[in-house]
N, C-alpha and C positions, 0 to 999 in steps of 0.2 A: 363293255369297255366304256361306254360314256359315262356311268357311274363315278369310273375311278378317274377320268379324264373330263374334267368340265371346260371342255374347250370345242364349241362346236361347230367356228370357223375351219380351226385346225384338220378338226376330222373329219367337213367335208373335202377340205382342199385335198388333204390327203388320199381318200378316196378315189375325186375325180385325178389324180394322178398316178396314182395306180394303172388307175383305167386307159389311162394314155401311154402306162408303159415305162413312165420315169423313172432312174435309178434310184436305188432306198437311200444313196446316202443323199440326193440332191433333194428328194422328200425329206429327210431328216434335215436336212440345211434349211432349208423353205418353212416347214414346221418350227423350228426354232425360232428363226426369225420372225415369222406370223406374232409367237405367245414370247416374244422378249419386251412386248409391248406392257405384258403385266410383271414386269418385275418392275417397270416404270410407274405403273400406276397404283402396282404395292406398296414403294416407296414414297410415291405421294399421300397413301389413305394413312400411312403408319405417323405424318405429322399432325394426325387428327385425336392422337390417342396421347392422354397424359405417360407418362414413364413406367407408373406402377400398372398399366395395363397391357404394357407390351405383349403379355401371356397369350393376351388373345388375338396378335396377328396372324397366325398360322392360320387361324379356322377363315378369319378376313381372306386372308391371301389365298386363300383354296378357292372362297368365294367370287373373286373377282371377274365382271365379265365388261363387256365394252360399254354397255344399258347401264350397269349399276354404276359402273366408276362416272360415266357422263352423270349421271345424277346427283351421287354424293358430290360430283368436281363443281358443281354448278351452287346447290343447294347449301346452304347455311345451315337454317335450324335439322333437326333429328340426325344429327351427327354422332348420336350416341351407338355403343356397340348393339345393344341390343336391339336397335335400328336395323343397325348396318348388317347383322346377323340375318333376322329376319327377311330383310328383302333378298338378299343373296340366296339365303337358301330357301324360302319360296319358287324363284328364281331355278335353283338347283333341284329342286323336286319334281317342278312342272318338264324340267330337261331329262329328265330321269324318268318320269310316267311318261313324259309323249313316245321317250325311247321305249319301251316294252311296250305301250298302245300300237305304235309302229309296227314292231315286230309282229304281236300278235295277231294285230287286225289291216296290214298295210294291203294283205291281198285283197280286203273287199273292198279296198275303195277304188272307184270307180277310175280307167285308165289314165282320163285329161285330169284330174286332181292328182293322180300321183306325176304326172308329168308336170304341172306348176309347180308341184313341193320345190322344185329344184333354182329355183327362181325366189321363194320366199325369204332365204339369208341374206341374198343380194337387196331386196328390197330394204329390208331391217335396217342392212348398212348403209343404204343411202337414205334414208329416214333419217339416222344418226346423225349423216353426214350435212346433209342441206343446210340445217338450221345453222349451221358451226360455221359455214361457208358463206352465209348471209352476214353473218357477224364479223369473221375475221374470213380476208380475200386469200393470205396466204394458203391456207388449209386449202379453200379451192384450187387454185392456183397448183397447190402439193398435189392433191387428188387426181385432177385431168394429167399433171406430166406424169403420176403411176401410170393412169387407164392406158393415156399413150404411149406411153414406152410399151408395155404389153403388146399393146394391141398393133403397134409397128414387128418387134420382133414376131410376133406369132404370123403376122401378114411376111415376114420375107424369110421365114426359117431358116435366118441363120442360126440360132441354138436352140436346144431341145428343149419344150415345154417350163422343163423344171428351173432351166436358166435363165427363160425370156422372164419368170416371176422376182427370181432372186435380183436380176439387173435393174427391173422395173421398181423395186423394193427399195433398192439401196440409189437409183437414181431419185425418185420422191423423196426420199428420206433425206438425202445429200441438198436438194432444190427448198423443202422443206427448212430443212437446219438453216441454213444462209438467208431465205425469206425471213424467217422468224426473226434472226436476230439482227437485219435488216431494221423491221418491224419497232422491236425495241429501241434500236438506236433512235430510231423518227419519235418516237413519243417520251423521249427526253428533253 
């Protein structure tokens, strides 16, 4: 499956929801939502490319993950496709081999390393995220009211797992939007 899906937020969130029992369409709601972030950042990489190479968005946009797009978003020069190819699918292959290393060999390793695995994407994204939050306070600011909002619904159960993510989503996302353009206005 990770092959055809290079999404590897997505499938573990989906997983650990499963596990909890969530219904498939509030999983399919929540999974949308998660990867609607790369039709954003697809259409961001697609101004990067003159007209006559539009051809080659498709393989771009298969490519796209949170690591690559911060990079290209930030970076100026090696803005070329065959840049932007390469790293993404380096990217894609190493996500691809650690999946069948996984499979293959997940049972010898040792208990406490498989029980960190589970912790390492979380990590990743707040790696991602610090630096950005040092820079610009909104992003922080967006960040902690997602964690909290989670982290309140999940503490008082009023809704099931799959909704305290989806509220937590679109509350960040809502505080987020209005910071932002907050934001903007002041540095006019």
């Amino acid at each position: 499956f990770s092959a055809l899906v290079f999404a590897g937020a997505s499938q573990f969130m989906a997983l650990q929801l499963i596990s909890l029992g969530v219904a498939h369409l509030q999983i399919i709601a929540i999974t949308f939502i998660m990867n609607f972030r790369h039709f954003l950042m697809s259409s961001y990489l697609s101004t990067l490319f003159p007209t006559h190479e539009h051809h080659w968005l498709p393989f771009i946009s298969f490519g796209i993950t949170d690591e690559s797009f911060a990079y290209f978003s930030t970076q100026k020069q090696n803005q070329e496709k065959h840049f932007i190819l390469g790293l993404q699918y380096s990217a894609y292959a190493s996500w691809v081999g650690g999946t069948v290393i996984g499979y293959l060999f997940g049972a010898i390793i040792p208990p406490i390393i498989q029980a960190s695995m589970g912790i390492t994407l979380y990590a990743l994204f707040i790696a991602l995220l610090i630096p950005e939050t040092k820079k610009f306070y909104p992003a922080a600011i967006t960040a902690g009211i997602g964690g909290l909002t989670h982290s309140l619904f999940t503490w008082l159960k009023v809704f099931s797992p799959g909704w305290n993510i989806i509220i937590a989503i679109f509350s960040a996302a809502i505080l987020g939007a209005f910071l932002m353009g907050q934001d903007e206005e002041e540095s006019q």
